[in-house]
MOPAC internal coordinates of N, CA, C and O (Angstrom, degrees):
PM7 1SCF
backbone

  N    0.0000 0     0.00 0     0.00 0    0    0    0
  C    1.4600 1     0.00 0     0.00 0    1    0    0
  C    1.5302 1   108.51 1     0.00 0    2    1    0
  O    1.2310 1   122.21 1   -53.65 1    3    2    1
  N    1.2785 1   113.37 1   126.35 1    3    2    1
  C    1.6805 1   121.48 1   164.73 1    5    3    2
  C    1.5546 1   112.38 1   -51.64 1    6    5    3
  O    1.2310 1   128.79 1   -53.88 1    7    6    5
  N    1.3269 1   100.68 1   126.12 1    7    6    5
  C    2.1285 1    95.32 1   153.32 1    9    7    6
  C    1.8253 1    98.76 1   -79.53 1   10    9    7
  O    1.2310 1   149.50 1    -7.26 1   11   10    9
  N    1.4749 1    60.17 1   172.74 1   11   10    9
  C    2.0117 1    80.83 1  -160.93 1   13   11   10
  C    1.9233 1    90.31 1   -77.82 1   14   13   11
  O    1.2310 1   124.74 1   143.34 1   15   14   13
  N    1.1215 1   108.50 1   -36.66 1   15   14   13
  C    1.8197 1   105.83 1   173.94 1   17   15   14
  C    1.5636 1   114.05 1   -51.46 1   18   17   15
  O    1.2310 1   120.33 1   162.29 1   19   18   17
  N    1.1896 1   116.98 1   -17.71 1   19   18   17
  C    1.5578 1   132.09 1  -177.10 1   21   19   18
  C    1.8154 1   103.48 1   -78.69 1   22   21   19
  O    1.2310 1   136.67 1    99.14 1   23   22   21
  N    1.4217 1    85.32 1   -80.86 1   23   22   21
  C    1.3840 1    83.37 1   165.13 1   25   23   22
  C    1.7655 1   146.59 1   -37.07 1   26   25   23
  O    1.2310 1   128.50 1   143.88 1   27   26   25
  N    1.5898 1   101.23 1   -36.12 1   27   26   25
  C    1.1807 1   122.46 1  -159.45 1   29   27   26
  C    2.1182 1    86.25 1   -85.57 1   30   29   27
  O    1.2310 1   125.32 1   142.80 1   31   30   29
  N    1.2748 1   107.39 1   -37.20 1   31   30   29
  C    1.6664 1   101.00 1  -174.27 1   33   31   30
  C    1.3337 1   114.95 1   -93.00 1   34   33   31
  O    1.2310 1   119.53 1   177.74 1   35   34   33
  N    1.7255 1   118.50 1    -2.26 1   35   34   33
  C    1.2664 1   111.65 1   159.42 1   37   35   34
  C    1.8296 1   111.83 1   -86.74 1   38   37   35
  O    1.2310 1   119.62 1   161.41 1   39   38   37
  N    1.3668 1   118.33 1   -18.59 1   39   38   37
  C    1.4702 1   104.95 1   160.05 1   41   39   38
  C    1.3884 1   139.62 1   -62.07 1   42   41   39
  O    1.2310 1   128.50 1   146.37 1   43   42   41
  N    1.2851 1   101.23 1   -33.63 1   43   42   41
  C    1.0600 1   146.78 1  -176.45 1   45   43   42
  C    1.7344 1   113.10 1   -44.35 1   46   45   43
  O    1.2310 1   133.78 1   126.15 1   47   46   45
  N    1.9680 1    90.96 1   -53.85 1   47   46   45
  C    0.9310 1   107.34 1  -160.63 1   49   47   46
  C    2.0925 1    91.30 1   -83.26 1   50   49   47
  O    1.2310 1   124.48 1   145.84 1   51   50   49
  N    1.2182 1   109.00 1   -34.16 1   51   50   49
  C    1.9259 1   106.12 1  -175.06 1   53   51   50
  C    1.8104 1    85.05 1   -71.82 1   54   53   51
  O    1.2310 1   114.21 1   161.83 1   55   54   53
  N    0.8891 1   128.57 1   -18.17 1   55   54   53
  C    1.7247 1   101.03 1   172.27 1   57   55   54
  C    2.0623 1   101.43 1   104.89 1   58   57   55
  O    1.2310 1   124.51 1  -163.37 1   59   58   57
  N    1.3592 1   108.95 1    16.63 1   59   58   57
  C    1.4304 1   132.00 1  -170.06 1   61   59   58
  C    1.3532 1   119.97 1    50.91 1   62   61   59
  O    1.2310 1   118.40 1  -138.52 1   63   62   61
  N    0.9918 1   120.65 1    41.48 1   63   62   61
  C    1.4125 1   134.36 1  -155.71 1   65   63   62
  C    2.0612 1   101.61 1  -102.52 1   66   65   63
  O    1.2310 1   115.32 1   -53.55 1   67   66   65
  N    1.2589 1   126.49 1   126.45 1   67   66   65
  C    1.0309 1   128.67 1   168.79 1   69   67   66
  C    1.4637 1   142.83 1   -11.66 1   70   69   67
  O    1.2310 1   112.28 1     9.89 1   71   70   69
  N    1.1081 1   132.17 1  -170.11 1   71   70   69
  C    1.8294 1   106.83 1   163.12 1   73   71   70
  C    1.8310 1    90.18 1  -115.00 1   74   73   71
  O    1.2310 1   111.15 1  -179.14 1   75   74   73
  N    1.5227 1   134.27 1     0.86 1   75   74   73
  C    1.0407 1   117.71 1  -172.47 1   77   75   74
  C    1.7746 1   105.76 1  -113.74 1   78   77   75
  O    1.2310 1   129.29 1   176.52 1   79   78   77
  N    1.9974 1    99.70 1    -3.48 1   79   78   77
  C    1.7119 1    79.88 1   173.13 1   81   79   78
  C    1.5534 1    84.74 1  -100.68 1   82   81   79
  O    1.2310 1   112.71 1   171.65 1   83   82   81
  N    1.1657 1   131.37 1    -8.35 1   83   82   81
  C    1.7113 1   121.22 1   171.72 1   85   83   82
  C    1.3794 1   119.99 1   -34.60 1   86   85   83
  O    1.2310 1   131.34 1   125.91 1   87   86   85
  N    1.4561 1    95.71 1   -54.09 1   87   86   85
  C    1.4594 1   114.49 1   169.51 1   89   87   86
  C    1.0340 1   158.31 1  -101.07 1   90   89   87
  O    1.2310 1   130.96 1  -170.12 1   91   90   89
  N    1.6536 1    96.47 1     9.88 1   91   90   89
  C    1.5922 1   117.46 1  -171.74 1   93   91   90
  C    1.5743 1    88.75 1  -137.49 1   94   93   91
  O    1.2310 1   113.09 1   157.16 1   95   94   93
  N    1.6119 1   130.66 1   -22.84 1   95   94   93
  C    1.2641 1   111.13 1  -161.70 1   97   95   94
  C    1.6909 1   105.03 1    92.65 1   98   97   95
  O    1.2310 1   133.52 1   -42.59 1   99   98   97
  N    1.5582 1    91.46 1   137.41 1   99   98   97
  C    1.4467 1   107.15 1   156.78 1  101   99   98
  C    1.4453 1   111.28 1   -72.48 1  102  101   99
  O    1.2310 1   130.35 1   -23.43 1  103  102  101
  N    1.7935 1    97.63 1   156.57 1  103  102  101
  C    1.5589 1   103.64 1  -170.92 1  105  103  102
  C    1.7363 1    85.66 1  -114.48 1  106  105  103
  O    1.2310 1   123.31 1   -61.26 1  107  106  105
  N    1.4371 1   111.26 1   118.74 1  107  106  105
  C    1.4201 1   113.50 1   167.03 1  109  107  106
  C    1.6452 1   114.87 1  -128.04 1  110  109  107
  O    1.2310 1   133.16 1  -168.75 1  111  110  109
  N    1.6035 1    92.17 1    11.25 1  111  110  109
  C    1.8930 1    93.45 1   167.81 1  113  111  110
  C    0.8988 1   112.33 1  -116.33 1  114  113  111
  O    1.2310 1   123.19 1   -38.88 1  115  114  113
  N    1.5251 1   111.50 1   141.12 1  115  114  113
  C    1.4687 1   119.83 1  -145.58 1  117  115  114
  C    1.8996 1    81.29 1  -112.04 1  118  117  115
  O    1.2310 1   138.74 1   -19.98 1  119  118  117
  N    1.4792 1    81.27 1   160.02 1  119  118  117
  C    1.6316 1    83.20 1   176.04 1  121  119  118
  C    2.0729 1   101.99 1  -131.58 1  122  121  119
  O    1.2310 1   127.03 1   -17.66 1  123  122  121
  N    1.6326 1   104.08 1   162.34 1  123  122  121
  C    1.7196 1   103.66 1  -173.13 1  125  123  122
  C    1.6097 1    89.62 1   -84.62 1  126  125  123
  O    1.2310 1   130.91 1    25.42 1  127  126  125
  N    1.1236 1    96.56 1  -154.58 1  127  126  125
  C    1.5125 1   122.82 1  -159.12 1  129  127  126
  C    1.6771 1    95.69 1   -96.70 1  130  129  127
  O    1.2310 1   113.48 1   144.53 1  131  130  129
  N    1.0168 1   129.93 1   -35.47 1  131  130  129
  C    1.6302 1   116.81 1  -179.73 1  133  131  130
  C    1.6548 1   106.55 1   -91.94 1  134  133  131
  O    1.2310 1   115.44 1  -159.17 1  135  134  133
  N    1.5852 1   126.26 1    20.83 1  135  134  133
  C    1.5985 1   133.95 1   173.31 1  137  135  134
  C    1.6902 1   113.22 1    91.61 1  138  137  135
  O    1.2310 1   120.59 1   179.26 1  139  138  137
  N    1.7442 1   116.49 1    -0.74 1  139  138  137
  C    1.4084 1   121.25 1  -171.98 1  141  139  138
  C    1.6175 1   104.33 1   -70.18 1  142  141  139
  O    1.2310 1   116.62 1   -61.51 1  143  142  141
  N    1.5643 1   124.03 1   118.49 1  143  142  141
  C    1.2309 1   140.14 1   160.39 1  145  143  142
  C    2.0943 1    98.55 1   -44.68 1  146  145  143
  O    1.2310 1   129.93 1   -50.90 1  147  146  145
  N    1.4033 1    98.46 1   129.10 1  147  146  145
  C    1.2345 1   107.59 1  -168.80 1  149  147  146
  C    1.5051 1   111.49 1  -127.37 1  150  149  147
  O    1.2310 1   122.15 1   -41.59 1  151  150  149
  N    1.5293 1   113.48 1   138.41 1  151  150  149
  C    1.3891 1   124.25 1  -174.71 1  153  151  150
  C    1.1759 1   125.05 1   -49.17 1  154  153  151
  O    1.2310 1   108.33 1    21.06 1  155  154  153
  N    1.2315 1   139.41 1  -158.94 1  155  154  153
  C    1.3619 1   153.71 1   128.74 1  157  155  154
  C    1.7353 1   105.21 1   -40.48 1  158  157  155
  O    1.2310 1   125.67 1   116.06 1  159  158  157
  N    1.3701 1   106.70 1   -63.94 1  159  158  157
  C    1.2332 1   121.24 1  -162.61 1  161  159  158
  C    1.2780 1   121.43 1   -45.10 1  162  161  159
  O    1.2310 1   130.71 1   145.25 1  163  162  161
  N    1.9990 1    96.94 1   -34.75 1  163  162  161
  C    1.6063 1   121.70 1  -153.19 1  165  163  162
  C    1.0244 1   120.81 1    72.36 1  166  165  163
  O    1.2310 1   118.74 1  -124.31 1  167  166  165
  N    1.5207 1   120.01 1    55.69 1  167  166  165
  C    1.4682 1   130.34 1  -167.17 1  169  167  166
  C    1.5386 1    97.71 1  -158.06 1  170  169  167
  O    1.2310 1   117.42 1   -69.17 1  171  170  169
  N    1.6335 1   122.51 1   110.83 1  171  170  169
  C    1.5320 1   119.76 1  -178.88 1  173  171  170
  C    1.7462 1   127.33 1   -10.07 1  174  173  171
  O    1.2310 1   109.99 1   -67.09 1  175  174  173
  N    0.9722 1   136.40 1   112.91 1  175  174  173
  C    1.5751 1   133.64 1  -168.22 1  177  175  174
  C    1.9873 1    99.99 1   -63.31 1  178  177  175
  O    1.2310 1   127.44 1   146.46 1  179  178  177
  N    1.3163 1   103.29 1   -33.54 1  179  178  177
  C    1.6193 1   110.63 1  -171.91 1  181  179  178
  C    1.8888 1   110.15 1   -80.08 1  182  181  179
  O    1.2310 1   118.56 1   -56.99 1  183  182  181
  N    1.3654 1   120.35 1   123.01 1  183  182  181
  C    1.3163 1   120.75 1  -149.93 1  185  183  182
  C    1.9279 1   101.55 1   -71.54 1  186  185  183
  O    1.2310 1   128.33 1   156.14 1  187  186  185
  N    1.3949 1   101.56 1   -23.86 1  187  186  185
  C    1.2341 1   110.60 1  -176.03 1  189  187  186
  C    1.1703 1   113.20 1   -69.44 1  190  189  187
  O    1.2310 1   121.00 1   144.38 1  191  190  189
  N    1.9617 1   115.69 1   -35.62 1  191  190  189
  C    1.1912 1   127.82 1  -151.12 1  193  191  190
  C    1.7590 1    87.52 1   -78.31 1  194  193  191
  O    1.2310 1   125.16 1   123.22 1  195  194  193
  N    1.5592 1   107.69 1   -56.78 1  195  194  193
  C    1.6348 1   126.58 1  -174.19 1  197  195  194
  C    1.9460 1   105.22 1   -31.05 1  198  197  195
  O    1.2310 1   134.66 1   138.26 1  199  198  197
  N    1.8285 1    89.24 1   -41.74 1  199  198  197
  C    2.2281 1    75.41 1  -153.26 1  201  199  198
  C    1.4778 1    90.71 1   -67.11 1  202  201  199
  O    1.2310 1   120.62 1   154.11 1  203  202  201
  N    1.8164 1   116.43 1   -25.89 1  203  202  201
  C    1.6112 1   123.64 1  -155.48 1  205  203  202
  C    1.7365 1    96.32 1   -66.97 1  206  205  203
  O    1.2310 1   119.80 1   150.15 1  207  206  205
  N    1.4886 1   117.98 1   -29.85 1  207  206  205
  C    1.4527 1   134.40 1  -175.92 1  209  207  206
  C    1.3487 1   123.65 1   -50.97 1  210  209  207
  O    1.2310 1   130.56 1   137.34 1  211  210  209
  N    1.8402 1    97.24 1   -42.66 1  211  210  209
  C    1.6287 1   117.94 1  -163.09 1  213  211  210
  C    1.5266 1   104.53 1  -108.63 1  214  213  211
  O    1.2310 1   127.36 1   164.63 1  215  214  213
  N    1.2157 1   103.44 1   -15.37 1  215  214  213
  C    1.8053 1   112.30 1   165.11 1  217  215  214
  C    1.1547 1   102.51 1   -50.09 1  218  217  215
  O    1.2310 1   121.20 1   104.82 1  219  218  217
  N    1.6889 1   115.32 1   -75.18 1  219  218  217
  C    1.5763 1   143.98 1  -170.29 1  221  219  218
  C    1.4519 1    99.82 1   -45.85 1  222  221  219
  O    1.2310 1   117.44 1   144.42 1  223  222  221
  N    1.4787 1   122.48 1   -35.58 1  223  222  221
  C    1.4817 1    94.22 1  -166.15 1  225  223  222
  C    1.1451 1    95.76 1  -103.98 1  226  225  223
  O    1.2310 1   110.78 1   161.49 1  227  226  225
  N    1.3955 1   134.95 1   -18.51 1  227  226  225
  C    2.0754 1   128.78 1   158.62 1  229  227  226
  C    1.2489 1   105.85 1   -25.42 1  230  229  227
  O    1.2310 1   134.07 1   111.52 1  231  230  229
  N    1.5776 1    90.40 1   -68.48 1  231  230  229
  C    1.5109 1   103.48 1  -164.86 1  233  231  230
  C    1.4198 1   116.48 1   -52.58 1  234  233  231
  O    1.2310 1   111.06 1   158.94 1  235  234  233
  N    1.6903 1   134.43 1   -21.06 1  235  234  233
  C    1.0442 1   144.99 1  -143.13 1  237  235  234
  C    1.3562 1    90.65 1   -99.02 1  238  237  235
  O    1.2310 1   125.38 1   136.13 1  239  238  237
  N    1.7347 1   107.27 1   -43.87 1  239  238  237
  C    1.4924 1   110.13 1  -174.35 1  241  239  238
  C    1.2743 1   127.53 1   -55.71 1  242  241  239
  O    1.2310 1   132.57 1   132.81 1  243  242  241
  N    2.2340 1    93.32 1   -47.19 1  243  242  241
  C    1.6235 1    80.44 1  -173.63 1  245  243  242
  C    1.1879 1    99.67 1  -106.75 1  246  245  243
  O    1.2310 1   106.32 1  -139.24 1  247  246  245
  N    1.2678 1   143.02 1    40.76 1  247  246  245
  C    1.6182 1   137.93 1   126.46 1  249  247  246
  C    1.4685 1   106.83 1   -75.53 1  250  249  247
  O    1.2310 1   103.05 1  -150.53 1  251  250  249
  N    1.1784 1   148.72 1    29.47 1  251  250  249
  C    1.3290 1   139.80 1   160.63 1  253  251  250
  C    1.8102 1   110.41 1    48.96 1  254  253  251
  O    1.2310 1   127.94 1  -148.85 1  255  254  253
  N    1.6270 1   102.31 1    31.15 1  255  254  253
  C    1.6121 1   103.29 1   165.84 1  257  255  254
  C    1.4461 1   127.25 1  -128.15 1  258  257  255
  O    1.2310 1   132.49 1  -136.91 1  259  258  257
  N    1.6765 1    93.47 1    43.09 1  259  258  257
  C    1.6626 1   108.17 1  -165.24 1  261  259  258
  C    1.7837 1    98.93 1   -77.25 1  262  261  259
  O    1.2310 1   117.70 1   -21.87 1  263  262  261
  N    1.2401 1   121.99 1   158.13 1  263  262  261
  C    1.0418 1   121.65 1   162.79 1  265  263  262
  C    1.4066 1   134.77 1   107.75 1  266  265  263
  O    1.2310 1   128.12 1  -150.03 1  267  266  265
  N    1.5487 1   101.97 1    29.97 1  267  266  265
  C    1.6506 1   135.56 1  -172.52 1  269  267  266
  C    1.4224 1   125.99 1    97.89 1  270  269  267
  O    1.2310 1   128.36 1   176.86 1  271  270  269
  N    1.9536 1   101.51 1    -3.14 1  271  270  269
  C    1.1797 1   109.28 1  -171.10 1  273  271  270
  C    1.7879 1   137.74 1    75.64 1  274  273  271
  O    1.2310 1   137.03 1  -170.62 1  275  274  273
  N    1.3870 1    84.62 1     9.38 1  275  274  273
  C    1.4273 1   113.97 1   151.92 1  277  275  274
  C    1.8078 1   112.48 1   -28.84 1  278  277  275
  O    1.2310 1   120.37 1   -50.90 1  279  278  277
  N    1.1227 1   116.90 1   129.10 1  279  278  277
  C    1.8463 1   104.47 1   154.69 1  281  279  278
  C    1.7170 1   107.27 1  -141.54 1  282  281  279
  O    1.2310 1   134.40 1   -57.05 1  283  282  281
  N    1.3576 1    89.75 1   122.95 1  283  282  281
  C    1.3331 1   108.86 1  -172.72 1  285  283  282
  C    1.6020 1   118.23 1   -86.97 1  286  285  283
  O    1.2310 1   110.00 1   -58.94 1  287  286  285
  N    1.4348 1   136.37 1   121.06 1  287  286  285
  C    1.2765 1   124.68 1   178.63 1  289  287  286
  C    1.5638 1   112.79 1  -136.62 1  290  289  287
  O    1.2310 1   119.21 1   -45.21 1  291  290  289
  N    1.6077 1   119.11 1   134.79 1  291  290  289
  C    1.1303 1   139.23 1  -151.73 1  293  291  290
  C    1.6512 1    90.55 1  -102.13 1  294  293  291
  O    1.2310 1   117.94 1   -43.44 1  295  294  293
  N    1.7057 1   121.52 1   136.56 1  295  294  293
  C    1.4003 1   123.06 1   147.43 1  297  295  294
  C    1.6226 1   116.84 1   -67.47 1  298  297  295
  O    1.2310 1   127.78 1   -63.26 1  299  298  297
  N    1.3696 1   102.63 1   116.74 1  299  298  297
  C    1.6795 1    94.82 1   169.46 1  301  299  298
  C    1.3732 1   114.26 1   -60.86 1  302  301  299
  O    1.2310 1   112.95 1   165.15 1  303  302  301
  N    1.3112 1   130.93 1   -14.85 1  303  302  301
  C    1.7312 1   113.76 1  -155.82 1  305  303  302
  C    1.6908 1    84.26 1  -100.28 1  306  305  303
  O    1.2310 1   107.79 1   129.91 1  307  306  305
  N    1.2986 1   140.39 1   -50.09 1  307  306  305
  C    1.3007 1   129.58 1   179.89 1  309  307  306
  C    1.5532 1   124.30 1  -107.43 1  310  309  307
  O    1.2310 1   122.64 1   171.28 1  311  310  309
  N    0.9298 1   112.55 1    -8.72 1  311  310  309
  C    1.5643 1   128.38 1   179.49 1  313  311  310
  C    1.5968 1   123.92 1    87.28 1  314  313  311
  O    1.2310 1   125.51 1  -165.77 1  315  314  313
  N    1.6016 1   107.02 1    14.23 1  315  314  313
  C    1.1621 1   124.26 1  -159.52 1  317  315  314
  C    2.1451 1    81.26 1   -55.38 1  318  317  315
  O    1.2310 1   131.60 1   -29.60 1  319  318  317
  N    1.7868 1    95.21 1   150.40 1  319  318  317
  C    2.2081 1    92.07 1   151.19 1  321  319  318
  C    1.1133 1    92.46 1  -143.51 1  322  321  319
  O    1.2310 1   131.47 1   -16.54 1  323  322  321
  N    1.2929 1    95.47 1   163.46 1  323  322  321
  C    1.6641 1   135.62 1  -163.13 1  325  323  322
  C    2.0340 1    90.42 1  -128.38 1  326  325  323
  O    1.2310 1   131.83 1   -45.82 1  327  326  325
  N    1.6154 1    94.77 1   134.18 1  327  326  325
  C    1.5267 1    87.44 1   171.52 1  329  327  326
  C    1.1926 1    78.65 1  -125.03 1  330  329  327
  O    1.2310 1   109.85 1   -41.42 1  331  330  329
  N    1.7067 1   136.66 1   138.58 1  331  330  329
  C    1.8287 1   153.98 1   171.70 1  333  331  330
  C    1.3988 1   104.79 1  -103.26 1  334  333  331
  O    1.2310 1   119.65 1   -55.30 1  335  334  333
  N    1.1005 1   118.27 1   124.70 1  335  334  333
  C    1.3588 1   118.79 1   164.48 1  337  335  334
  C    1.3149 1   116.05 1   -67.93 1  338  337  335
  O    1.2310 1   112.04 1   -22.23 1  339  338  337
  N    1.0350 1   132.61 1   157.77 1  339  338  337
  C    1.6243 1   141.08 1   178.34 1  341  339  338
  C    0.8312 1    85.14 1   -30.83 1  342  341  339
  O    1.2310 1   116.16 1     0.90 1  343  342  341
  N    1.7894 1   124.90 1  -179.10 1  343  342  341
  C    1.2184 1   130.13 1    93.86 1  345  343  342
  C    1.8084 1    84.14 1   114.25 1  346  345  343
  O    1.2310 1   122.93 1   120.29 1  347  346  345
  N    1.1259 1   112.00 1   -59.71 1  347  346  345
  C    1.2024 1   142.12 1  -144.28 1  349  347  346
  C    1.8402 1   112.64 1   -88.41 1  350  349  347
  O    1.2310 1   128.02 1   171.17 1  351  350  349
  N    1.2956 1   102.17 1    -8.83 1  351  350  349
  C    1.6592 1   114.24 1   177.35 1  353  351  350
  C    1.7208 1   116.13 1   -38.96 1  354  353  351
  O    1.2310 1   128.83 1   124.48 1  355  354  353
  N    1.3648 1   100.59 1   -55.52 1  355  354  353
  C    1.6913 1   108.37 1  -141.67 1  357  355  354
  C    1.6259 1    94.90 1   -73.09 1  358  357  355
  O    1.2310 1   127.78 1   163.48 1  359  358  357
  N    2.1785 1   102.64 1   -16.52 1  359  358  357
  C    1.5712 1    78.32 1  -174.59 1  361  359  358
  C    1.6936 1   106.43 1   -97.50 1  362  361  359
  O    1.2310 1   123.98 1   168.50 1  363  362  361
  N    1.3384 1   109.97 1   -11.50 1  363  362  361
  C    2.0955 1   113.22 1  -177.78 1  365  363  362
  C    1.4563 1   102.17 1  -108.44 1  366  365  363
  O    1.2310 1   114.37 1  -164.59 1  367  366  365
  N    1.6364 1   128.27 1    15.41 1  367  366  365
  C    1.4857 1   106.90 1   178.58 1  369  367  366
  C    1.3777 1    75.83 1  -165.02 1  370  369  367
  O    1.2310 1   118.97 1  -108.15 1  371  370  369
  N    1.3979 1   119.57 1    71.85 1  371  370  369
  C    1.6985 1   118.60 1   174.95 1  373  371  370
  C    1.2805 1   104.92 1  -113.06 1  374  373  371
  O    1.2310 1   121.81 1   -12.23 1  375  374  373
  N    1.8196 1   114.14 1   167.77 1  375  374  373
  C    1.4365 1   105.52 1   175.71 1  377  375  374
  C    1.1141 1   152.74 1   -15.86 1  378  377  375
  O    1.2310 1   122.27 1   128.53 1  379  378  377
  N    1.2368 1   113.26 1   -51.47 1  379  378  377
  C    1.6780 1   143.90 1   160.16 1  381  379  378
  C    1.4027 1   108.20 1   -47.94 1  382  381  379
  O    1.2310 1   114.70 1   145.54 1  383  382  381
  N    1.2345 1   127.65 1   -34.46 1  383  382  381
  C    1.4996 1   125.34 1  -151.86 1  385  383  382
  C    1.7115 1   115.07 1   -43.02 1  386  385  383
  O    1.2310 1   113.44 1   -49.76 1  387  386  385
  N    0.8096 1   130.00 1   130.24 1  387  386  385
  C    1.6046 1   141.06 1   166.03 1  389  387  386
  C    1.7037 1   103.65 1  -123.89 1  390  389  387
  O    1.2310 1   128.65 1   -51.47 1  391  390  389
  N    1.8404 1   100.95 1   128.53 1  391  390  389
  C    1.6871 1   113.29 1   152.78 1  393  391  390
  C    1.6446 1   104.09 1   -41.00 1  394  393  391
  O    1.2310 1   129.19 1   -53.07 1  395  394  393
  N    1.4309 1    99.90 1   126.93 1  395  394  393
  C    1.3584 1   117.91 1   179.45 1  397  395  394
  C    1.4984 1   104.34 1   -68.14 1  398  397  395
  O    1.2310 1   126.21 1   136.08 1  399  398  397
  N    1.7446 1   105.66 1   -43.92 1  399  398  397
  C    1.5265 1   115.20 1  -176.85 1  401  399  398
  C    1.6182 1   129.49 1   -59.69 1  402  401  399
  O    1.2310 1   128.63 1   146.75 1  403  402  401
  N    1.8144 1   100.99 1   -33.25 1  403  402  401
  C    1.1076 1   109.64 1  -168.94 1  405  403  402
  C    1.5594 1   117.38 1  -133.87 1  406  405  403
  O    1.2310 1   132.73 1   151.31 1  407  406  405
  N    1.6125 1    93.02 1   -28.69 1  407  406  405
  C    1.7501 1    95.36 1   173.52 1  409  407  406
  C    1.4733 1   100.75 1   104.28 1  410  409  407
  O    1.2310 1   103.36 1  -169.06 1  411  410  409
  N    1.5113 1   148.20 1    10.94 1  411  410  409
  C    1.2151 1   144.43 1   142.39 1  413  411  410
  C    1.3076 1   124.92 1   -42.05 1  414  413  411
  O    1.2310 1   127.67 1   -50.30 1  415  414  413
  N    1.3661 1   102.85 1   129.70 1  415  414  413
  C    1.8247 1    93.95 1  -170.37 1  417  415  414
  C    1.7442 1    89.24 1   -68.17 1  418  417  415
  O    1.2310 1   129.18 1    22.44 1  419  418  417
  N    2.1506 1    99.92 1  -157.56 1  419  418  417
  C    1.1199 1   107.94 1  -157.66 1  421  419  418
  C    1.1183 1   115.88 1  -107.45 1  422  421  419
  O    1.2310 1   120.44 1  -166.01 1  423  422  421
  N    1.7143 1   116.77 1    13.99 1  423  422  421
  C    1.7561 1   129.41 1   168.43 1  425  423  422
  C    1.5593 1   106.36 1  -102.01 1  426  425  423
  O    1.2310 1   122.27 1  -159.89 1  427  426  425
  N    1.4358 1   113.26 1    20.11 1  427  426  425
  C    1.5457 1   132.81 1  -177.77 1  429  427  426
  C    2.0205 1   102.43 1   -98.13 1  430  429  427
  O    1.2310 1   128.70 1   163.99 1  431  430  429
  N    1.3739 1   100.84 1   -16.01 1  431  430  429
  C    1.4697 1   104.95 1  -162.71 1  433  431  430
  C    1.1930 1    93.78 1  -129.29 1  434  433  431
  O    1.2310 1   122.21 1   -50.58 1  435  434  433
  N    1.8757 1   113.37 1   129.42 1  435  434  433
  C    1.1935 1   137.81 1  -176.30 1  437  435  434
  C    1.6572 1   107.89 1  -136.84 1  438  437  435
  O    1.2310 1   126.11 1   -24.12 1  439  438  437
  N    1.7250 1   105.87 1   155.88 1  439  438  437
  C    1.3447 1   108.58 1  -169.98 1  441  439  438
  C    1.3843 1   103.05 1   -66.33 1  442  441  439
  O    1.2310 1   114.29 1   -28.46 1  443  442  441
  N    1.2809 1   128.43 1   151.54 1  443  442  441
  C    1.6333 1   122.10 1   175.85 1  445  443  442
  C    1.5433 1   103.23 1  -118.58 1  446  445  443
  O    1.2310 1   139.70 1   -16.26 1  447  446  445
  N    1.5465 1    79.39 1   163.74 1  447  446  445
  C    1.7295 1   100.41 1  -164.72 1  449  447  446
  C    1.5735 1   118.19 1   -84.25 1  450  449  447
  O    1.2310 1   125.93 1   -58.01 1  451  450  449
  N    1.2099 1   106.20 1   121.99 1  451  450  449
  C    1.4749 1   115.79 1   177.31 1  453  451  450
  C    1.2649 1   114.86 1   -84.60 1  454  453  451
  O    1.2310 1   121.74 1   -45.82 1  455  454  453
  N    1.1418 1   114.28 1   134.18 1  455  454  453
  C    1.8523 1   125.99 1  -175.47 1  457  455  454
  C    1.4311 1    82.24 1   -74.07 1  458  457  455
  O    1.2310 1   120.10 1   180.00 1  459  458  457

């Protein structure tokens, strides 16, 4: 039987590291949301991936959808808003949709204007 001091100085010695990053490596690159391997910086590591990166968020700017891609929509009849995550519409702002506040269907709610 091992003492636990045995044990404890052969970990010691791999740097305490798992038996699956032993052998696969630690994972310390983080990746974005569409699978792009990402810098230090947090900016795609792949130069192609990077310009395709800074396109997306130009474009994000001057389409007025900077900011995780959020889309925000206001009820005209009570002013109720809804902020939708990307991606995420068809299931919190789907056909069906009715103002929770008032009961306006969902051609009742338009993007509103930012000063």
């Amino acid at each position: 039987q091992r003492r636990k001091s045995t044990i404890f100085e052969e970990a010691k010695k791999e740097k305490f590291v798992s038996s699956r990053e032993a052998h696969y490596g630690s994972q310390s690159t983080r990746y974005d949301e569409k699978g792009r391997a990402l810098g230090k910086d947090g900016k795609p590591q792949n130069p192609e991936e990077r310009a395709a990166a800074e396109k997306e968020e130009r474009d994000a700017i001057e389409n007025g959808s900077e900011g995780g891609g959020d889309m925000v929509k206001e009820c005209s009849q009570c002013g109720y808003t809804i902020a939708i995550a990307a991606g995420r519409e068809s299931k919190f702002f789907g056909p069906g949709f009715k103002c929770p506040n008032c009961g306006a269907d969902k051609d009742q709610f338009s993007t509103p204007e930012i000063p």
